[in-house]
N, C-alpha and C positions, 0 to 999 in steps of 0.2 A: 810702257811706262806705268809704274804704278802710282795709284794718289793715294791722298790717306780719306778725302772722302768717301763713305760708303754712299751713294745714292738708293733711294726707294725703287728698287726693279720691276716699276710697273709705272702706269701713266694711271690718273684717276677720269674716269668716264664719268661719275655719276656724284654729287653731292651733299650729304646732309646739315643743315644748319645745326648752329650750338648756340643755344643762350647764354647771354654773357651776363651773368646774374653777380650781385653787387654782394658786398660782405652781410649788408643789412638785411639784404634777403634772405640769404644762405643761412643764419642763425636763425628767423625767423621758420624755415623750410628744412633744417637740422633738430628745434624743437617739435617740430610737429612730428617728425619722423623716429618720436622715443628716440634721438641720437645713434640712430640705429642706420646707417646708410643704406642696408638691405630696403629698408622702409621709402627709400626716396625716391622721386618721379623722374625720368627719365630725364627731361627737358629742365630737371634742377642743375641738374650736373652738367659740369662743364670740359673735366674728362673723365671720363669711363675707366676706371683701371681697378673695378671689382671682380674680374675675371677675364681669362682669354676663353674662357666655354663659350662656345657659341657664337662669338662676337666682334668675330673678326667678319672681312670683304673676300665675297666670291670674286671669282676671277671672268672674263666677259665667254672664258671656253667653258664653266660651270653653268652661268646663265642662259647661255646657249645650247645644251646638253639637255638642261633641264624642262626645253620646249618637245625635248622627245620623250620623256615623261610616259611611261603607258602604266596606266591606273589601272589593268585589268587584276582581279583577285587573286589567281591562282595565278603561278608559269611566265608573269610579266617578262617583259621582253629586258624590261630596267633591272628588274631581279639577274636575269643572266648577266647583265655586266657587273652589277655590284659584286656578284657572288664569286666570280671566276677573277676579277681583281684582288679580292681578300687572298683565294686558296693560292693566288701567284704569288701573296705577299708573305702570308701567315704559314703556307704549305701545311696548313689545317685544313680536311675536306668537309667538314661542318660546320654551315655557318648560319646562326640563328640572329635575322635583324630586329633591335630594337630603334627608340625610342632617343635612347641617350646611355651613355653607356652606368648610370644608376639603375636601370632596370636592368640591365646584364647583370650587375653583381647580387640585385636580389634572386634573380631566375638561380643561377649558380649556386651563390653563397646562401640561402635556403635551405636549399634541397642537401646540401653536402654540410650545411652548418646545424646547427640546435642546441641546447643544452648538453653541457658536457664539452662540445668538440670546442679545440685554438683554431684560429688561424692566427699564420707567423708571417711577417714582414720588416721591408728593408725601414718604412713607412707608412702605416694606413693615414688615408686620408680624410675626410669628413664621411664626405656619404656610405664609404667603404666601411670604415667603422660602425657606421650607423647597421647598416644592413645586416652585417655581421652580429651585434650585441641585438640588432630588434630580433634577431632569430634564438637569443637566448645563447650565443657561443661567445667566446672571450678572443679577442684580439690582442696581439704584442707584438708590439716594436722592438727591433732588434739592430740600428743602424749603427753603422762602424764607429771607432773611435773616435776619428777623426772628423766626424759630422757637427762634433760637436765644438771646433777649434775656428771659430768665426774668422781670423786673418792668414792663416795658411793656405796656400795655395794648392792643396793637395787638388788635384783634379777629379777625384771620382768618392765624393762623399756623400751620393746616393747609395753605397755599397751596402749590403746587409752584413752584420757580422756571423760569418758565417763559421768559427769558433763558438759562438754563442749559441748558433742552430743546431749545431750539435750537442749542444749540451743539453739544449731544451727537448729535442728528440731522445736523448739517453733518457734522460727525466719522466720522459710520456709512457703512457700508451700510445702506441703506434697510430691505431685504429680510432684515436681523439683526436688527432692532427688532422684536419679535414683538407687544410690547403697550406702550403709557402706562396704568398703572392710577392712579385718581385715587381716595384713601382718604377718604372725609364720615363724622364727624371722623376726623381723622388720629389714630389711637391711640397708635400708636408715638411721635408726635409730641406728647403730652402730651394727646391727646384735645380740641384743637382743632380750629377750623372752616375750612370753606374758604369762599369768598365765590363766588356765582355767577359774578363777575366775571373771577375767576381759573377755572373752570372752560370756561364759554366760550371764555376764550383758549386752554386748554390742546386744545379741542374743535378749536378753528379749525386750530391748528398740525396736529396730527394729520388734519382732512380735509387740508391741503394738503398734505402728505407720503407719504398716502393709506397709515396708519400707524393700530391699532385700536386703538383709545380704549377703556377697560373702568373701569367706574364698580363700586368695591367699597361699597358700600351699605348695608351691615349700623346703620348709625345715622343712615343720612339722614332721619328725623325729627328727629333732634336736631339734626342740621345744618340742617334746614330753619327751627329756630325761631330759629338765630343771626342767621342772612340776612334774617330777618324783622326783626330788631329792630337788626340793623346795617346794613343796604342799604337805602337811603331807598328807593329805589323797588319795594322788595318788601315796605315796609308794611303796604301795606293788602289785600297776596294771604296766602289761608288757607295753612296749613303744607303740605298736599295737595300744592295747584296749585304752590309753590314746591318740590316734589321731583319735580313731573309736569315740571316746565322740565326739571331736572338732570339727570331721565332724557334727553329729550327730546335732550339734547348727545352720546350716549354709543352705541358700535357696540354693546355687551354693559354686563349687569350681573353681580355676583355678589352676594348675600344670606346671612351666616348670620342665619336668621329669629328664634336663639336671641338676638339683642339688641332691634331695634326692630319686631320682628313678633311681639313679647313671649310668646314658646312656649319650652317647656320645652328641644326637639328639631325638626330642619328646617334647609332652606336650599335654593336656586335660583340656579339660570343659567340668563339670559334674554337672547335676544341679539336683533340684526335682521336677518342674513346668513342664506338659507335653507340655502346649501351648507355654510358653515359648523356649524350647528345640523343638521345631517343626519351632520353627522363624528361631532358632539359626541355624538350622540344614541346612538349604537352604542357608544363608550365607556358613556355611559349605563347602557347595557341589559346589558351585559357587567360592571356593577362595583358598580353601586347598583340597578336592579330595570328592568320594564316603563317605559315611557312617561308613565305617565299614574299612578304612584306612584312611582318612583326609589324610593329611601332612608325612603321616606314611608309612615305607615297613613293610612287616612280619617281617621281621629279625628285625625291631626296637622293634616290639611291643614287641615280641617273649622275647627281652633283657628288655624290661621296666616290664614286670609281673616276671619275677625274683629278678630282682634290687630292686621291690617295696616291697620283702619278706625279701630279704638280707640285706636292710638299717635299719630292726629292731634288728636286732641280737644285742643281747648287748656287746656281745666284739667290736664289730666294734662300738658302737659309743660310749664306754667308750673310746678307744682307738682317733677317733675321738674329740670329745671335750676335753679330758686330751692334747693331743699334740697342737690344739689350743692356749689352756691357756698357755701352756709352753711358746709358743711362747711369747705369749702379756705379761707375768708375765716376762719373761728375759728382754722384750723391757722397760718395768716398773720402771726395776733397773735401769738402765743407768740415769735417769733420766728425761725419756719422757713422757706427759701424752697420755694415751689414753685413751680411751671409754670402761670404766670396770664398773662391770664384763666383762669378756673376751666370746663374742659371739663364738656361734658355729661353723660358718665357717670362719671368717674373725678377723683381728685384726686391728682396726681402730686407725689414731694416730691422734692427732691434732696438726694440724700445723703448727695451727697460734700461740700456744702454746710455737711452738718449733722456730717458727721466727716470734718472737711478733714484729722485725723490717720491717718486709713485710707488708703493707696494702692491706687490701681486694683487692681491682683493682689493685692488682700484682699479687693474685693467689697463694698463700703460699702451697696450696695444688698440686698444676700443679707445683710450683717448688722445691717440695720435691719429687714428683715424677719422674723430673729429675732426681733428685741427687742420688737417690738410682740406677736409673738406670745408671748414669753415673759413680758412683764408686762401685757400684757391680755387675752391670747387671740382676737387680732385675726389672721385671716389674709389675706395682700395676697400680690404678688407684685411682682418686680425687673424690672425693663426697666432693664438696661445690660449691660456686659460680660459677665454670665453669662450672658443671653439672647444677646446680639449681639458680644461678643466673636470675635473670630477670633485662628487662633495664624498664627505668621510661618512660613519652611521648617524657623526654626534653636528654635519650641518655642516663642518667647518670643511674651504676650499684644500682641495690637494689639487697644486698648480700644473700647468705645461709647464713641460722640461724651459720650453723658452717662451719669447715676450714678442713675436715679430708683425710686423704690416707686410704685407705681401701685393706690391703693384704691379697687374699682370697686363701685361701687353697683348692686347686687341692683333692678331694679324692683318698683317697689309690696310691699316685703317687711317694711326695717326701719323703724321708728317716729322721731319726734323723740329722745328718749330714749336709744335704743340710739347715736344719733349722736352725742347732746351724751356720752355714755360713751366713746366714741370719741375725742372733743376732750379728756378726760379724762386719756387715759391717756397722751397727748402731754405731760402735764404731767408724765409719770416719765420720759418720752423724755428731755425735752430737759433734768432735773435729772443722769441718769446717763447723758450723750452722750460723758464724757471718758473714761469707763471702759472704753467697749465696744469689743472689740479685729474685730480684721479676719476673714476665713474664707475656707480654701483649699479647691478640691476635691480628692477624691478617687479618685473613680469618675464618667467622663460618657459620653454617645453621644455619635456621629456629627455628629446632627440633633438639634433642639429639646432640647438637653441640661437646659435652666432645669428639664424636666417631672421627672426620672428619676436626676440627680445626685446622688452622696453629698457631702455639707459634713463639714472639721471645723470649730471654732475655730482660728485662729491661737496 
């Protein structure tokens, strides 16, 4: 018999409290924090849904795993299982531990980026971007058509356009194209999937241009269960064998472990060029640690070669993507759009949708972001112009393509409950959506300004 409830496939051992902080507090602790939810103290918030990095619950086989831990410097005993679970997974035999997978893309994207070189993508994401442009090299998006078609059901609108990568390759020098990184799911892009289909292609172009393909993989088990259940002929292959293929397309990988290697901390670059991975390796050891720990303790690794067995299990990511969609299908009803189909780990809403009265340079997404935090104590964060904005020579904004809040789900953390309270407070959203006025900055950086920016109200 089947039910339509999906249950939490796990029993919770261990609990943290949540303060249950009043509207009058949360404005009072929303000003302090330049409206800036990056800015806010742990114990303000009441749910966490500014990122799935890092933030989900180990499992009690991690926990346990993690008491054999061996901290020795060189040859650890933990390094042997991290390292021979990657080369089972990635069938990459180089595997460089960091920190989190933002240190992979600087070791790489440095040394292969500078002045002059592109990197091309289905979607760069913050840091990616970041790493990229601090090297002095130019980043482009190149996502399908239909990424951009918010109530279509297309299934794999993580896809690169890869009519477009060809043209932009005809376009180049060869020898300036430093990388195609291909993002499973596309985050930036609403946390949609990409189809094997489309990476293949993307695989082929790139050997024939003889141009490095780099697979950013921090959730390719969740891309692996879309492709299973949308590519007929990836059916009846486990979620495993279906990210063992997507490796299998790809010169290098990147990992932050902190998503589908479900650890607190962690991340890797795995490639298959010896010379390559010998450059890489001396950045390495100059910036994250030895060889055979990077950025890593034993007890990390120890927890990332379990996590990396446990994130295929298929109850857990039935369970997974089904409570997902619940969410973003309930947010639906009300009358909201979002970025559907409903990605893997997040549920994207758009915002300028939902306050078509806000113009771009008021930031419809940084002030929907308040407002959930100020009438639920829900904290999320904005993927548009204040992440990806650029200014012109003469000051003035050149906006994100889109306007979206991105509420990303914590693994194995929050409850039924905590969610439908979630869906809850959407119900004050969308009654006081006329009221809510726009937010300018006031103080940003450089780079990744979304992190460190002061807000007012408009």
């Amino acid at each position: 018999m089947k039910f339509k409830t999906i249950i939490e496939p796990f029993r919770i051992k261990s609990v943290e409290p949540i303060t249950m902080s009043t509207q009058a507090q949360r404005e009072n602790f929303l000003k302090k924090a330049h409206y800036n939810p990056f800015l806010l103290k742990a114990e303000e918030v009441i749910i966490d849904l500014l990122t799935d990095s890092g933030t989900g619950a180990m499992s009690s086989n991690q926990w346990a795993a993690m008491m054999q831990g061996d901290e020795s410097y060189a040859g650890a005993r933990s390094w042997g299982k991290f390292e021979s679970t990657i080369i089972d997974l990635t069938g990459m035999p180089y595997i460089l531990p960091t920190h989190q997978g933002r240190a992979a893309e600087r070791i790489l994207y440095s040394h292969i980026g500078g002045k002059g070189k592109t990197f091309i993508s289905n979607t760069h994401f913050d840091t990616t971007r970041a790493n990229i442009e601090y090297s002095g090299a130019k980043a482009i998006d190149i996502p399908v058509i239909e990424a951009s078609e918010s109530i279509s059901d297309y299934p794999f609108k993580g896809n690169m356009d890869t009519k477009k990568l060809e043209e932009i390759i005809a376009a180049s020098k060869k020898e300036n194209i430093a990388a195609v990184i291909l993002t499973v799911t596309n985050n930036s892009g609403g946390g949609q999937a990409v189809s094997m289909q489309n990476a293949k292609k993307v695989s082929s172009i790139c050997k024939k241009h003889k141009i490095l393909f780099v697979l950013d993989c921090c959730r390719i088990a969740e891309n692996s269960y879309f492709i299973n259940k949308n590519e007929k002929e990836y059916s009846t292959k486990s979620y495993k064998e279906i990210a063992q293929e997507m490796f299998s397309l790809a010169d290098a990988a990147i990992m932050s472990a902190k998503k589908d290697a479900l650890v607190n901390m962690g991340g890797f670059l795995t490639l298959r060029k010896k010379s390559l991975a010998d450059e890489c390796t001396q950045l390495l050891i100059i910036t994250e640690g030895f060889t055979t720990y990077g950025g890593l303790s034993g007890r990390d690794m120890e927890a990332i070669a379990v996590g990396l067995k446990e994130v295929f299990e298929p109850d857990y990511l039935n369970y997974r993507i089904t409570s997902t969609k619940y969410l973003g299908e309930k947010i639906m009803e009300k009358g909201i759009s979002i970025k559907y189909p409903v990605g893997g780990h997040a549920v994207y809403i758009d915002a300028q949708k939902l306050y078509p009265h806000i113009p771009v340079h008021q930031y419809p997404g940084q002030a929907l972001v308040c407002e959930l935090y100020r009438i639920g104590g829900i904290r999320s964060v904005e993927i548009g112009s204040v992440m990806f904005g650029k200014y012109d020579k003469k000051g003035k904004l050149i906006p994100s393509s889109q306007e979206l809040v991105r509420l990303a789900i914590p693994r194995r953390v929050y409850t039924q409950s905590h969610i439908d309270y979630v869906i809850e407070v959407f119900d004050e959203i969308v009654k006081n959506k006329e009221n809510v006025k726009g937010i300018k900055i006031v103080k940003e950086p450089q780079f990744l300004r979304h992190f460190t920016s002061h807000f007012l109200p408009v």
